[in-house]
Structures are given as C-alpha cells and as structure tokens.
C-alpha positions as a Markdown table, in Angstrom:
| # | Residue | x | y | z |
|---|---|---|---|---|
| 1 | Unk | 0.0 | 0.0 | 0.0 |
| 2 | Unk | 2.5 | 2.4 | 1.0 |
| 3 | Unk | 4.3 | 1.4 | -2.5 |
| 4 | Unk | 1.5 | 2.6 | -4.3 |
| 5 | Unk | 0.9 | 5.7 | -2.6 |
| 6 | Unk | 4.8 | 6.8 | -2.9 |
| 7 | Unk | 4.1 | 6.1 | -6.8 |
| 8 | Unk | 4.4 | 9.1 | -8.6 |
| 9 | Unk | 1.2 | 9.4 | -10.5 |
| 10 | Unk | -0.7 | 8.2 | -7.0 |
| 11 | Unk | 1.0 | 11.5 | -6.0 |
| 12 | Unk | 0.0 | 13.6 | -9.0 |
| 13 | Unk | -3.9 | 11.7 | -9.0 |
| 14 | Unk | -4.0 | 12.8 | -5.1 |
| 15 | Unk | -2.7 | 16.2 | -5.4 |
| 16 | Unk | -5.2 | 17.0 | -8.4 |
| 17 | Unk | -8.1 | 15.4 | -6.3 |
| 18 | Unk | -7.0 | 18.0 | -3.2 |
| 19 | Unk | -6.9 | 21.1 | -5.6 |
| 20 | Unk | -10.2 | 20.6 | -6.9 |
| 21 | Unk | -11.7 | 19.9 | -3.6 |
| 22 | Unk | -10.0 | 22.9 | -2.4 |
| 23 | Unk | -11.4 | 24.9 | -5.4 |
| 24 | Unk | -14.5 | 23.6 | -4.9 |
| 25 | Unk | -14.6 | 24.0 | -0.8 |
| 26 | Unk | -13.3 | 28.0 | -1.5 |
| 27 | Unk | -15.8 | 28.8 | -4.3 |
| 28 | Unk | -18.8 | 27.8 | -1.7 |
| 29 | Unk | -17.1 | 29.6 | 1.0 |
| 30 | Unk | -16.9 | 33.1 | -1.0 |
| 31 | Unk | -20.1 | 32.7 | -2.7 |
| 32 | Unk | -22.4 | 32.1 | 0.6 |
| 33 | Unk | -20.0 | 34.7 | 2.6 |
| 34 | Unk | -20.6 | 37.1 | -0.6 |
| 35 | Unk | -24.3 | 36.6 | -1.0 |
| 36 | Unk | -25.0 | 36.8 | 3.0 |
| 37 | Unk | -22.9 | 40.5 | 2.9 |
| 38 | Unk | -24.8 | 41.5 | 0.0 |
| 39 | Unk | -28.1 | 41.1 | 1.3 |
| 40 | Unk | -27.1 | 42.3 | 4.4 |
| 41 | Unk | -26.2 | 45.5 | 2.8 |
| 42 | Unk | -29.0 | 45.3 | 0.5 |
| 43 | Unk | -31.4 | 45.2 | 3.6 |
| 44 | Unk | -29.9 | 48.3 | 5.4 |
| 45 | Unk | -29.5 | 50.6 | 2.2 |
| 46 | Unk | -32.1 | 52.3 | 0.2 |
| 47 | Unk | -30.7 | 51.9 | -3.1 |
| 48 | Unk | -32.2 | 49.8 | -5.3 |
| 49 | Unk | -28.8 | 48.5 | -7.4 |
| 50 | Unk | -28.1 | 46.6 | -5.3 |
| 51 | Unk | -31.4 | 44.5 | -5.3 |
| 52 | Unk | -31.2 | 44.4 | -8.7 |
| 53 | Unk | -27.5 | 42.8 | -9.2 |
| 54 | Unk | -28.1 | 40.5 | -6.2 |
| 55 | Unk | -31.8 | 39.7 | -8.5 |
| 56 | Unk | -30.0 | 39.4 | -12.0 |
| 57 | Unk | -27.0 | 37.0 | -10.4 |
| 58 | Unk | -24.4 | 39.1 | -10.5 |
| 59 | Unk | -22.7 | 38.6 | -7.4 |
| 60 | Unk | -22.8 | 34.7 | -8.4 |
| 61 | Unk | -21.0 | 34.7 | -11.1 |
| 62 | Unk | -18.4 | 36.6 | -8.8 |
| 63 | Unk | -17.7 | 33.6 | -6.7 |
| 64 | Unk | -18.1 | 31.4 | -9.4 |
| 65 | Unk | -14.8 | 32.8 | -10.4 |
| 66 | Unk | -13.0 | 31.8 | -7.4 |
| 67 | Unk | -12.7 | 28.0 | -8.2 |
| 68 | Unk | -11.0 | 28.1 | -11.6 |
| 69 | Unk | -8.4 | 30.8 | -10.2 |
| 70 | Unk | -7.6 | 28.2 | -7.4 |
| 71 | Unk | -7.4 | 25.5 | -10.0 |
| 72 | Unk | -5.1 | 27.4 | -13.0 |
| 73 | Unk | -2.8 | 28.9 | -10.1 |
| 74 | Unk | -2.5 | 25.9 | -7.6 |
| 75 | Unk | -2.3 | 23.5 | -10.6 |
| 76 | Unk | 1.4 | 24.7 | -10.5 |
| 77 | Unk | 1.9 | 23.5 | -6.8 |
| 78 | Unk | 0.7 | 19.8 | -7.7 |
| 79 | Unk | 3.9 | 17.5 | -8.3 |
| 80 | Unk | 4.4 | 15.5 | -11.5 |
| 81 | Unk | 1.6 | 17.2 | -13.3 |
| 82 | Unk | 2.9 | 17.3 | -17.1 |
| 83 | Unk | 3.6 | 20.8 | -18.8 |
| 84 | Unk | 1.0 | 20.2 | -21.4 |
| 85 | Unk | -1.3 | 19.0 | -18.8 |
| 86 | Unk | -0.9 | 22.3 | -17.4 |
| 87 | Unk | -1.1 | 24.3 | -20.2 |
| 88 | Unk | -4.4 | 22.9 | -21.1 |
| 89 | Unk | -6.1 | 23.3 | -17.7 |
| 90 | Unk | -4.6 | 26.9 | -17.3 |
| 91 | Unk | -6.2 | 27.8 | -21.0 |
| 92 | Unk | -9.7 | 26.0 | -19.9 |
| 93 | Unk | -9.5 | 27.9 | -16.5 |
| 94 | Unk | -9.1 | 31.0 | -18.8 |
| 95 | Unk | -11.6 | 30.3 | -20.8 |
| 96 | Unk | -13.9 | 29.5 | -17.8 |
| 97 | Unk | -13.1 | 32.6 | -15.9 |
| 98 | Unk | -13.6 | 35.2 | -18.9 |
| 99 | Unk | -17.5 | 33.6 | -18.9 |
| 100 | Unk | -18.1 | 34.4 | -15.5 |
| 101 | Unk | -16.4 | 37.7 | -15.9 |
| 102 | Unk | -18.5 | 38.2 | -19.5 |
| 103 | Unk | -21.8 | 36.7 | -17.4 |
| 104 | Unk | -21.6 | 39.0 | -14.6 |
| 105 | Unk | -21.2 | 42.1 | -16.9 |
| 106 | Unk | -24.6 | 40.8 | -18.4 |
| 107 | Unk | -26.6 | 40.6 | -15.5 |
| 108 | Unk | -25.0 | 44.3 | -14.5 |
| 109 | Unk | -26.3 | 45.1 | -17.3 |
| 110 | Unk | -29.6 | 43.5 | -17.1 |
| 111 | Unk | -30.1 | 45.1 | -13.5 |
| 112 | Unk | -29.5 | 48.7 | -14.8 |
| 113 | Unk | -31.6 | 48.0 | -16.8 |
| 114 | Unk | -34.2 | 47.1 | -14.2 |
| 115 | Unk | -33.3 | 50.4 | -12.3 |
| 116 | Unk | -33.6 | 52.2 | -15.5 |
| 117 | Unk | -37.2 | 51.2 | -16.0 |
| 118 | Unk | -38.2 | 51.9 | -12.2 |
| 119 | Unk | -37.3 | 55.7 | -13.3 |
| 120 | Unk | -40.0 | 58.6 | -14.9 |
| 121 | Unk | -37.5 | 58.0 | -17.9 |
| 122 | Unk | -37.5 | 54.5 | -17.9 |
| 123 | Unk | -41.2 | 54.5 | -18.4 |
| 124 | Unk | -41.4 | 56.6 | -21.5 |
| 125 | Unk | -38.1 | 55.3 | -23.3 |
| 126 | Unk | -36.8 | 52.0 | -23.5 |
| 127 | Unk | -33.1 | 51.5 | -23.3 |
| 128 | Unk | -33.1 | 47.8 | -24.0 |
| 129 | Unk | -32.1 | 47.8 | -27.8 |
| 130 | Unk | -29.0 | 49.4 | -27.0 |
| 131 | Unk | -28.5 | 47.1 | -23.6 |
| 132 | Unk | -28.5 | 44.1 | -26.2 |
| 133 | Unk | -26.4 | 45.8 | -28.7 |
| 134 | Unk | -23.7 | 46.2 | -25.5 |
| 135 | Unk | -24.2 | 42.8 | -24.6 |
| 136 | Unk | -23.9 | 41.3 | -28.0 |
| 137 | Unk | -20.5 | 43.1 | -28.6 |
| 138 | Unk | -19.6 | 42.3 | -24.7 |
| 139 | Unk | -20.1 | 38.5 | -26.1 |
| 140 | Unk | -18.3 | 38.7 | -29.2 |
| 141 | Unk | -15.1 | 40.2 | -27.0 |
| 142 | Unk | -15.4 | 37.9 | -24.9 |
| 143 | Unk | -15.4 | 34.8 | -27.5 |
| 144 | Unk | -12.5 | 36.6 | -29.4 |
| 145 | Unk | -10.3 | 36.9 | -26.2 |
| 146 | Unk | -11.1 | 33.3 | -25.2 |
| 147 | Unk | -10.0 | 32.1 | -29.3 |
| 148 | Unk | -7.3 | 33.9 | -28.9 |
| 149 | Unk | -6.1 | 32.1 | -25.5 |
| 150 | Unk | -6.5 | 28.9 | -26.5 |
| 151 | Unk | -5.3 | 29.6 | -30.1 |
| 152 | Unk | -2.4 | 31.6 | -29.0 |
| 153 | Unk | -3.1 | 33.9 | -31.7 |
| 154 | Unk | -3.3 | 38.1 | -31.0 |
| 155 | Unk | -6.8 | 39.8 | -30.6 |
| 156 | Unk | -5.5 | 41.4 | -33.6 |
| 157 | Unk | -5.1 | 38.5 | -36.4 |
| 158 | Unk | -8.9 | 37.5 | -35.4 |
| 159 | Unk | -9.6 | 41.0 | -35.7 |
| 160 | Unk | -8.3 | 41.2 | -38.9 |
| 161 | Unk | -9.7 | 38.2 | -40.3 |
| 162 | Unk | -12.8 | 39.4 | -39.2 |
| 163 | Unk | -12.4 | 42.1 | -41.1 |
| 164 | Unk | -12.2 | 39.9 | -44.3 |
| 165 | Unk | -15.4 | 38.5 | -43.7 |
| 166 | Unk | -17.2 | 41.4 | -43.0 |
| 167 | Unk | -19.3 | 41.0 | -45.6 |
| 168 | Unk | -20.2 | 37.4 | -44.5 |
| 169 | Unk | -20.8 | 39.3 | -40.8 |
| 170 | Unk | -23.4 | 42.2 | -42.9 |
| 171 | Unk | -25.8 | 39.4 | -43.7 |
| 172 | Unk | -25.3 | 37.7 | -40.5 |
| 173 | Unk | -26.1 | 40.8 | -38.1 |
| 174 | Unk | -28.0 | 42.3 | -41.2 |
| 175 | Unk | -31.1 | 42.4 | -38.7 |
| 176 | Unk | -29.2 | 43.1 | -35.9 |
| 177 | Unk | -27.6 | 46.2 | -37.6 |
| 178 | Unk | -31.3 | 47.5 | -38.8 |
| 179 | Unk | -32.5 | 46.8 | -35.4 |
| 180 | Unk | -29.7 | 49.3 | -33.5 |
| 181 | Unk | -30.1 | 51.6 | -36.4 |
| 182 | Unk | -34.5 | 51.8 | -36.2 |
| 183 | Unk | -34.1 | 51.7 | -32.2 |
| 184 | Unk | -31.8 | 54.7 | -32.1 |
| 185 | Unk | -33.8 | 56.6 | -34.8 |
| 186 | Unk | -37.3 | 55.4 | -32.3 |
| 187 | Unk | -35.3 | 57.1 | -29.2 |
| 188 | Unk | -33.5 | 60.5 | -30.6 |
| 189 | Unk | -36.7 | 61.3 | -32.2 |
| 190 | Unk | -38.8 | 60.1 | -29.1 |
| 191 | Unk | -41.3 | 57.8 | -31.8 |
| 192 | Unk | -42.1 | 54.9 | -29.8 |
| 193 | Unk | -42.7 | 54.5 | -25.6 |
| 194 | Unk | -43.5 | 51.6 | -23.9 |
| 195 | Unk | -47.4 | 52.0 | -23.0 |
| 196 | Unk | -48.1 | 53.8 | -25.8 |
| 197 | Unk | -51.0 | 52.3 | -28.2 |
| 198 | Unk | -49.8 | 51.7 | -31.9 |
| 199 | Unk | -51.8 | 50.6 | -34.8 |
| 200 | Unk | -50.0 | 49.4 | -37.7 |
| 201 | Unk | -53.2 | 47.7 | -40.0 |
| 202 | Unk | -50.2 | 46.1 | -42.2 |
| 203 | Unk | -48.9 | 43.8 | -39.4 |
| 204 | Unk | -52.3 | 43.0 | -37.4 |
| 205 | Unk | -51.1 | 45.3 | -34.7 |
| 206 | Unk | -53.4 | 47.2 | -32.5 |
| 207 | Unk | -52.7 | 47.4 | -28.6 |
| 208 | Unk | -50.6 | 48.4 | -26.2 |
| 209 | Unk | -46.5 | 48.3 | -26.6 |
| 210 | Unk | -45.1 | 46.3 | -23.7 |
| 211 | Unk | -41.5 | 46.0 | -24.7 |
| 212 | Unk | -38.9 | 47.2 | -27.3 |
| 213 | Unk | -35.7 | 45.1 | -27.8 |
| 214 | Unk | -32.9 | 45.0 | -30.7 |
| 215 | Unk | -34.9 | 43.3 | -32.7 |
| 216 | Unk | -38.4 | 43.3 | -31.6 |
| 217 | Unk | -41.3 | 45.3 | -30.6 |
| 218 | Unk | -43.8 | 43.4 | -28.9 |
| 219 | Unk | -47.5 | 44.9 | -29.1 |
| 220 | Unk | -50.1 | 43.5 | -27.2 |
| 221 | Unk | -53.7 | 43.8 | -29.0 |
| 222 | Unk | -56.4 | 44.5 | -27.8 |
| 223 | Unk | -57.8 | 40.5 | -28.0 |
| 224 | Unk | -54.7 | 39.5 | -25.6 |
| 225 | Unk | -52.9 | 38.1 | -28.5 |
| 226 | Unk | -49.1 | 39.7 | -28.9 |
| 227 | Unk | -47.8 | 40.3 | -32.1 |
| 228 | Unk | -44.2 | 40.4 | -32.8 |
| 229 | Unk | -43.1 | 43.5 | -35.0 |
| 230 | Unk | -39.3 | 44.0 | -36.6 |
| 231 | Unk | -37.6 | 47.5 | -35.1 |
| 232 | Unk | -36.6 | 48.6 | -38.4 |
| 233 | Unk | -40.5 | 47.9 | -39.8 |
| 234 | Unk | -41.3 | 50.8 | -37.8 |
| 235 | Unk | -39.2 | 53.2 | -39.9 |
| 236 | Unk | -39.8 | 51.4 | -43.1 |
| 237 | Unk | -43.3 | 51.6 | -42.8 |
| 238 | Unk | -46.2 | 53.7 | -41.5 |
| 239 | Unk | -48.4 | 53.3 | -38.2 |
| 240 | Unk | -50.4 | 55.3 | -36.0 |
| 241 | Unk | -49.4 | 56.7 | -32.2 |
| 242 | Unk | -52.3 | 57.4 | -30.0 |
| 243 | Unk | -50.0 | 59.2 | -27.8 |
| 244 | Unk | -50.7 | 63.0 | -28.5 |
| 245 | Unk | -54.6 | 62.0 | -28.2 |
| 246 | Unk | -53.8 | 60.3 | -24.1 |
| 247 | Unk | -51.2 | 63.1 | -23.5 |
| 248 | Unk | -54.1 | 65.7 | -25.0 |
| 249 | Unk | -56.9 | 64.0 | -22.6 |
| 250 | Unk | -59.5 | 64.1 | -25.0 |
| 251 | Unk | -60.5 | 61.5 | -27.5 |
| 252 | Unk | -62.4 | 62.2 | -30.7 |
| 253 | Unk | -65.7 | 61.7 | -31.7 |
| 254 | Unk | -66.3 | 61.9 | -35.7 |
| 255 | Unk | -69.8 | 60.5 | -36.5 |
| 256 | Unk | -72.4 | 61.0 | -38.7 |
| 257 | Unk | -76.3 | 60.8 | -38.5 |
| 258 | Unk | -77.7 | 60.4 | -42.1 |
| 259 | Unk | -80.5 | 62.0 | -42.6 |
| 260 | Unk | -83.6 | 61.4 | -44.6 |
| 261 | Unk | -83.4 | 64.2 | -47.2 |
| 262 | Unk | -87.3 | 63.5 | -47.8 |
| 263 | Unk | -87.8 | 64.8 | -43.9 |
| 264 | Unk | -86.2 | 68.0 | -44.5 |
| 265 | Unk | -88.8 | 71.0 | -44.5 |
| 266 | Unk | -89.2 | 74.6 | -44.0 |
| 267 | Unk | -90.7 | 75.9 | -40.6 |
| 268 | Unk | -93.7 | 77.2 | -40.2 |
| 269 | Unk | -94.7 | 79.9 | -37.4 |
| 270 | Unk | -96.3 | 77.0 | -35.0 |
| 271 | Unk | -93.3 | 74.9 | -35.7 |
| 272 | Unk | -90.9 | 77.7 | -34.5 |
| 273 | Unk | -92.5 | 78.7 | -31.5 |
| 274 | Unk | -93.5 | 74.8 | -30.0 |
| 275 | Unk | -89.4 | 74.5 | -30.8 |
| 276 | Unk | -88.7 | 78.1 | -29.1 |
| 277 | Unk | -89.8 | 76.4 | -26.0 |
| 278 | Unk | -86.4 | 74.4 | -26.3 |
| 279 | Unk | -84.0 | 75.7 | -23.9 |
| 280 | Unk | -81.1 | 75.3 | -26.0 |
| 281 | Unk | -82.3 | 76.9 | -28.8 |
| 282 | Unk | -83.6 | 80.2 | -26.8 |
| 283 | Unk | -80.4 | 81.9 | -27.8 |
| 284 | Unk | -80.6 | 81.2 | -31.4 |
| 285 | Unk | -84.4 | 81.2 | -32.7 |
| 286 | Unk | -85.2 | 84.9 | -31.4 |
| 287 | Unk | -82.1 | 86.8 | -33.4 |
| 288 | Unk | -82.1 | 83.9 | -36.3 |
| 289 | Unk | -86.1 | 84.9 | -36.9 |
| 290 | Unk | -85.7 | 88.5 | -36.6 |
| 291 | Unk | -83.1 | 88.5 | -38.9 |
| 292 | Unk | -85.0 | 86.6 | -41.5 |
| 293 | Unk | -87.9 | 88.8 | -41.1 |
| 294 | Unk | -85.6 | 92.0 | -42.0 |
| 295 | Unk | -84.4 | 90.2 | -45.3 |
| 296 | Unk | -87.7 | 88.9 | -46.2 |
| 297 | Unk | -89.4 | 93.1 | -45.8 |
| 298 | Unk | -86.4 | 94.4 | -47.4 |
| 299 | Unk | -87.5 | 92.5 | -50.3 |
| 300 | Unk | -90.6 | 94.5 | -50.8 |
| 301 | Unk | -93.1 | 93.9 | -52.8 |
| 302 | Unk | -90.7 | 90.6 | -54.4 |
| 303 | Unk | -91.1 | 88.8 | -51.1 |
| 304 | Unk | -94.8 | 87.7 | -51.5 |
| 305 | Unk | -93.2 | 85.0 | -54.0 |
| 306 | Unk | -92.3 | 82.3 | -51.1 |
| 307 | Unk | -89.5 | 81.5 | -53.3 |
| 308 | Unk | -87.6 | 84.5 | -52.9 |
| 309 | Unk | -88.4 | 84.4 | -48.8 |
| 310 | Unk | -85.8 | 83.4 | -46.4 |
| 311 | Unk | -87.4 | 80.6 | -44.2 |
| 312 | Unk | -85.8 | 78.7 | -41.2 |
| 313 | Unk | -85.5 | 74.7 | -42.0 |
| 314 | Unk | -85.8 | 71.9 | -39.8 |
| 315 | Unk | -82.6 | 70.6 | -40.4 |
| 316 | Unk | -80.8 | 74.5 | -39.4 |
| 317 | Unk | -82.5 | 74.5 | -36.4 |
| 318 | Unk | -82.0 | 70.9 | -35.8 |
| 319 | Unk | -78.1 | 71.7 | -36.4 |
| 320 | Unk | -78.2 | 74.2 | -34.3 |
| 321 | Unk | -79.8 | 72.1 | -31.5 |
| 322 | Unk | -77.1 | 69.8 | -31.8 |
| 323 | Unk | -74.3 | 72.9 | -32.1 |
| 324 | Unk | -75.8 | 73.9 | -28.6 |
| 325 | Unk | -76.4 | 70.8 | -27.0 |
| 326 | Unk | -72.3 | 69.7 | -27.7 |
| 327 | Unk | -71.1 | 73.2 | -26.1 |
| 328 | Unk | -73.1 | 72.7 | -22.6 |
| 329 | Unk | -72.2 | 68.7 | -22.6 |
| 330 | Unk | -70.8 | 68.2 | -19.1 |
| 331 | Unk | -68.4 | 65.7 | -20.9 |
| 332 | Unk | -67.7 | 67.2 | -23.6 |
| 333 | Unk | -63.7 | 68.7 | -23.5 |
| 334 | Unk | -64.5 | 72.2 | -24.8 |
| 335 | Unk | -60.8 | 73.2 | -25.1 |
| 336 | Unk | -60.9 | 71.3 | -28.3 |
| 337 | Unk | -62.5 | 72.1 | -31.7 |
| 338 | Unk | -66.0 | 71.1 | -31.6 |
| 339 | Unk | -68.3 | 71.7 | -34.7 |
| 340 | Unk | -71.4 | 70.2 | -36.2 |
| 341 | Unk | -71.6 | 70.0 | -39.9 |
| 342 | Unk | -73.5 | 69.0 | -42.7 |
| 343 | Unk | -71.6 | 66.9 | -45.5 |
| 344 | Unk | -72.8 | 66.2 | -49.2 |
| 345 | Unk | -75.7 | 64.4 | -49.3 |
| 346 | Unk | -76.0 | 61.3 | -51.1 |
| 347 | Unk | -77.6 | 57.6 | -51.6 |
| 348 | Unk | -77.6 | 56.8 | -48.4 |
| 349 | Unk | -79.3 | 60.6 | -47.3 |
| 350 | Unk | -77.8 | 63.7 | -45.5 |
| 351 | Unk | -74.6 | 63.2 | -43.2 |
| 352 | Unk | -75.1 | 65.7 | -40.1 |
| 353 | Unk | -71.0 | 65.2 | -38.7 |
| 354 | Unk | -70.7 | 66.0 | -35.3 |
| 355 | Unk | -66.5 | 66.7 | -34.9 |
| 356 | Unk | -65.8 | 67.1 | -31.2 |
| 357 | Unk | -63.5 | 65.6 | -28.6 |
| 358 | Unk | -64.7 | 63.7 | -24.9 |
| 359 | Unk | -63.1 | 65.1 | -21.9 |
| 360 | Unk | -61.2 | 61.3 | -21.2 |
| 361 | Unk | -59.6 | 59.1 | -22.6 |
| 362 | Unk | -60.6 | 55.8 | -21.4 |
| 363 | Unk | -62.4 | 53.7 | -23.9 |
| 364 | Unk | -64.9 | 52.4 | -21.9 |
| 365 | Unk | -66.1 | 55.9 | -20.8 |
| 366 | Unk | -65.8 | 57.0 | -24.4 |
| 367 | Unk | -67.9 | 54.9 | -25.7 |
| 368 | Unk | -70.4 | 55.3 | -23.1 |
| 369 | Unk | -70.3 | 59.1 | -23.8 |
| 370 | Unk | -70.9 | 58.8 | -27.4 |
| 371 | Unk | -73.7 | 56.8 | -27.4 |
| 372 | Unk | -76.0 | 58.4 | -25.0 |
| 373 | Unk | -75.4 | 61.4 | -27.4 |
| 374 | Unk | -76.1 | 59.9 | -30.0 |
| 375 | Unk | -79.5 | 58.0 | -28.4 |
| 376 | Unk | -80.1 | 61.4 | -27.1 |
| 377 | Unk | -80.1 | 63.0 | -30.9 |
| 378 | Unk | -82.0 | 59.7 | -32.4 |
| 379 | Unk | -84.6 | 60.6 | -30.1 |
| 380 | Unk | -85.1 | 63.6 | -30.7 |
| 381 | Unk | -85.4 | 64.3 | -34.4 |
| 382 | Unk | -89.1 | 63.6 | -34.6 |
| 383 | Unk | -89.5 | 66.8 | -32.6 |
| 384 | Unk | -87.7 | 68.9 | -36.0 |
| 385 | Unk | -90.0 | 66.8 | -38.2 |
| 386 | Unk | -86.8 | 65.2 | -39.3 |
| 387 | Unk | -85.8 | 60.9 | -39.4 |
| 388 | Unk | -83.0 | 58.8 | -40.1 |
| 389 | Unk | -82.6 | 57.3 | -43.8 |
| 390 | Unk | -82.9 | 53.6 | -43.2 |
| 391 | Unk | -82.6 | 51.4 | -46.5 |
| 392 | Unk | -86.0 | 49.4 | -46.5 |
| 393 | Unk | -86.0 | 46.1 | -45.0 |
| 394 | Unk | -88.1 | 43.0 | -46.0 |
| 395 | Unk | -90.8 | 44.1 | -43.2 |
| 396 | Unk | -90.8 | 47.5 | -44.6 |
| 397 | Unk | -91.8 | 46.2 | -48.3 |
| 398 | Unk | -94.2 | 43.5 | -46.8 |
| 399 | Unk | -96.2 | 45.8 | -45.1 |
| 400 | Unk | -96.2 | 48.3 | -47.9 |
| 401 | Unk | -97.4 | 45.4 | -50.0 |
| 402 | Unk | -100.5 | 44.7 | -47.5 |
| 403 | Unk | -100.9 | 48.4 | -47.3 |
| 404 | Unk | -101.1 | 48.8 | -51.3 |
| 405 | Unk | -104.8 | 46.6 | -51.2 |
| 406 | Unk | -106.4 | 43.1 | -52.4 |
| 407 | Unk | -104.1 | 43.0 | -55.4 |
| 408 | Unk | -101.2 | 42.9 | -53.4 |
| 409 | Unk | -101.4 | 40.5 | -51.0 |
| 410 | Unk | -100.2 | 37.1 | -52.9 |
| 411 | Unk | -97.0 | 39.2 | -53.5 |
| 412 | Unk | -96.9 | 40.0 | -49.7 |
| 413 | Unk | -97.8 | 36.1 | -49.2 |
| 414 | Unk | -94.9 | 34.6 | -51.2 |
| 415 | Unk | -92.5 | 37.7 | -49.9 |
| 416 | Unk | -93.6 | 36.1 | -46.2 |
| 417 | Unk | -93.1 | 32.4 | -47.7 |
| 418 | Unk | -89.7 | 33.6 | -48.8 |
C-alpha cells in the first residue's frame, strides 16, 4: 500500500483530487459569505442596485470565479503534473473565468436596466435595444479573447480576419444592424414609448406596446394576442401613435347621423315657437327669426313669391340644437375644436357630422359618452320633423305590399313564404 501511494502518479492523482476539492470547498465559502454581505447590505440601504445585481446573479458569477483561479494557479503546486497538462487546464480555467467575468457584466447590465425602468424616464423610453447591442459586442469580445487564448493567436489577427469576412458578418447581423439603427432613430426622435398604443393595419397590430428590444417590438392587442413586429419595420413603414390623443386627454368623436333628405322641411310659425320652448335653442331662434324677417321686408313687394323668402329649415334648427347641445355637454372637452356640420348628401341621405372631442380618454367611458349622445339625438329628431334614412328592409316592403290593397297580398304572401 505504501508502495502505491509513494508512486508518482498516486501522487499527481492525489494532489489534483486535493486542488479541486479545495477549489471547490473555496468557491462555496466566498459565494455564501458574498451573498450573506450583500443582502445584508442590501437590507440596510435604500438603493435599489443593489437589489437588482443580487436579482439578476451578479454577485454569483463573482464567486463562481473563485474555483478556476484556485485551479489554473495551484495546478502549478501539484507535483508531477505534465507541462502540457498544465497548459491545457490553465487555458480551460481562462476560458472559464472570462465567462463568469462576461456573465456578470450581463446581469450588471440586465439590473441597470431594471433600475432604469423603475425611473419617470425608464417609463417613456426603452433602453433595451442598446443594452443588447452592449451585450452582444460584450459576447463577441469575450469569445475573441477566449480564441485567442486557447489559439495563442493576438486579438488582432482575429480582428483582422474578421475584417475579411465582414461582408459574411453584414448578412449575419444584417437584422441586428437594422434593429440598432431603427431603435436609435425610435429614441433620438422620441417615436415609440413603452405603454403607448400603436396601430400598424399592415402587421395586425393594434394594442398596447409592452417592450422594445434590438430586434423586436412586442404589441399587445387589444384581444390578448401579442404580435411580434421588426424594429426597423417601424421606420420602413407607417403606423399610427395614440400618444398626442392620451397626452391631449380628449378622445375624438367623428360620426355622422344620415339624414332622410325626404324629412327635410321649412318651418312654419307653430313649428318655431312649440321649438322656441327648447331651452337650448332660446339663444338662437329669437335673433335667427328676426333676422329673416328684416331680409324677407327688405324685399318689398318681391317677397310675397315664397320662393324669394328666407325661411328657417328643420334641419338648421336641428343643427343648431345639436351645435348647442355639444357646447353645454358636461363631458364634452371644450378646449378642443367642436363643430357640427352637414356633408354632401347622397344615396344613403344627409350626413349631419358631429366633430368634437370627450373630456377622457378611457375607452370604456368613451364609448359610453358617445352613445348616450347619440341615443339622445335619435330621439329627438321627430320633434324637428326630421328621421334617419334607413334602407327598407323586407318588413318595410311587406307591409307596404299589405298596405297597397287586395291586389297585393299574394306578392306580400310569397315575400312572407320567402
């Protein structure tokens, strides 16, 4: 037994086992030692960097560089260990310690990024295409100074045959390079924000952005589904920001009512004063009726033609109504451009457009806001004499049938049987 332990590769086997359990025993000594003072601190300070390195790793791949050290430098003290051996080991160790070194710079970068966001700035602009880009070129060094150690080559030759295959390295990175390029163009010009609502009709995109990376901008719709949109598409091609409308705090309302152009009458004296008994129109009829009676006398003896009267119509007054009704609205946001109009009439009737803007922004209240306006206006344009143009459904021509007499009725049977 003692032969075979005074053997000189027993020696070598039994030194190697006692380095790596050394490493091993040294590397879980700093790493709990390391992680209990960091949280300690972490506890008593009111910085938040801290958390976030301690969250992203960082301070573990710190220790974890503790046991290849031990093993490439005390490799040296083991007897009978070959020079090759050693050579080999100490370039592995290398190699081994530059990826903890390269992993902890990511996750300090991944935790300034997490205090980044926690910031008023972080939650308008994203820095994380440009994090990537950093950690991208933080890998590539990495990888060349690792070649290069166990090569035994200088940075420089790798460098320079890099260089001759930089055209092979444009199509590789050709995203990644449109990527940098659309995410710096997206921050200098202050284009994009996470939060802010995008549509983009082209790519089925229509939500909420939740994250821009290198490559990426993630949208989530308004159905839950996420869709996936290239940075540099975002340049390349158009899309709509709803930002200056959540910033403004007023959303738009653009509708029309069509109007029956059949409905649309002049107003005769009984007719203006049951409507003068409207409230919001008190401050129009009077002056609007006075001033039509002063063009109509200054026409002498050529105003007893009707025709060459002026005469108040249902559908003025009715716009009016609406003019006045949209200015008192409670909800209304009258530090916007409001305006009722009447657009070029048509098949499908008269459009009455009412332009104005809600004083919020939220969609549910929006929509709540419009419609009772609307139900508001639908209700009341029987009182102007005035209805909605309505194509004629299969009721409407049934009935007209039965209404039309005896020699209608088998048409209005078979249009029923139909």
């Amino acid at each position: 037994m003692s032969e075979l332990i005074d053997h000189p590769w027993m020696r070598t086997l039994l030194g190697v086992l006692a380095l790596l359990l050394l490493a091993w025993l040294a590397g879980e000594l700093c790493r709990r030692l390391l992680l209990r003072l960091v949280r300690g601190l972490a506890r008593r300070t009111a910085w938040h960097w801290d958390d976030a390195l301690l969250q992203r790793g960082a301070f573990r791949w710190l220790a974890r560089l503790v046991p290849p050290l031990a093993v490439q430098y005390g490799l040296a003290l083991v007897p009978g260990v070959p020079e090759t051996a050693e050579a080999v080991v100490g370039k592995a160790m290398l190699a081994l310690v530059v990826l903890c070194v390269v992993m902890a710079l990511d996750a300090a970068l991944s935790a300034a990024e997490d205090v980044y966001r926690q910031t008023p700035a972080g939650q308008q602009r994203s820095i994380k295409g440009v994090l990537q880009l950093i950690k991208l070129g933080l890998f590539l060094v990495g990888a060349l100074v690792v070649i290069a150690a166990v090569t035994g080559k200088q940075v420089g030759l790798l460098l320079s045959g890099l260089g001759a295959m930089s055209a092979v390295l444009m199509l590789i990175f050709k995203d990644t390079i449109l990527g940098f390029v659309a995410g710096v163009q997206l921050s200098s010009n202050d284009m994009l924000r996470v939060g802010d609502w995008i549509e983009m009709p082209q790519l089925n995109a229509d939500g909420d952005v939740i994250d821009i990376a290198l490559h990426t901008v993630k949208v989530r719709n308004w159905d839950k589904t996420v869709t996936s949109i290239p940075s540099w598409r975002l340049i390349s091609d158009s899309y709509k920001n709803w930002r200056g409308m959540q910033e403004t705090g007023g959303r738009r309302i653009k509708r029309a009512l069509a109007i029956d152009a059949a409905s649309v009458q002049f107003l005769d004296d009984a007719q203006i004063a049951r409507l003068s008994s409207l409230r919001l129109l008190a401050d129009y009829l009077p002056p609007k009726t006075r001033d039509v009676a002063q063009w109509n006398q200054a026409l002498g003896e050529a105003g007893t033609v009707p025709a060459n009267r002026r005469r108040l119509t249902n559908l003025g007054t009715f716009r009016a109504y609406v003019q006045a009704y949209l200015d008192g609205h409670p909800r209304i946001h009258h530090g916007l451009f409001c305006l009722v109009r009447q657009l070029a009439s048509g098949p499908q009737g008269i459009p009455l457009e009412l332009y104005c803007f809600t004083n919020t922004v939220a969609w549910a209240e929006y929509e709540g806001i419009q419609a009772d306006i609307f139900d508001h206006l639908f209700a009341l344009l029987p009182e102007f004499g005035l209805a909605l143009y309505q194509q004629p459904s299969g009721q409407d021509v049934r009935t007209g049938l039965i209404a039309a007499g005896p020699a209608r009725a088998p048409a209005a049977a078979a249009l029923a049987g139909a």
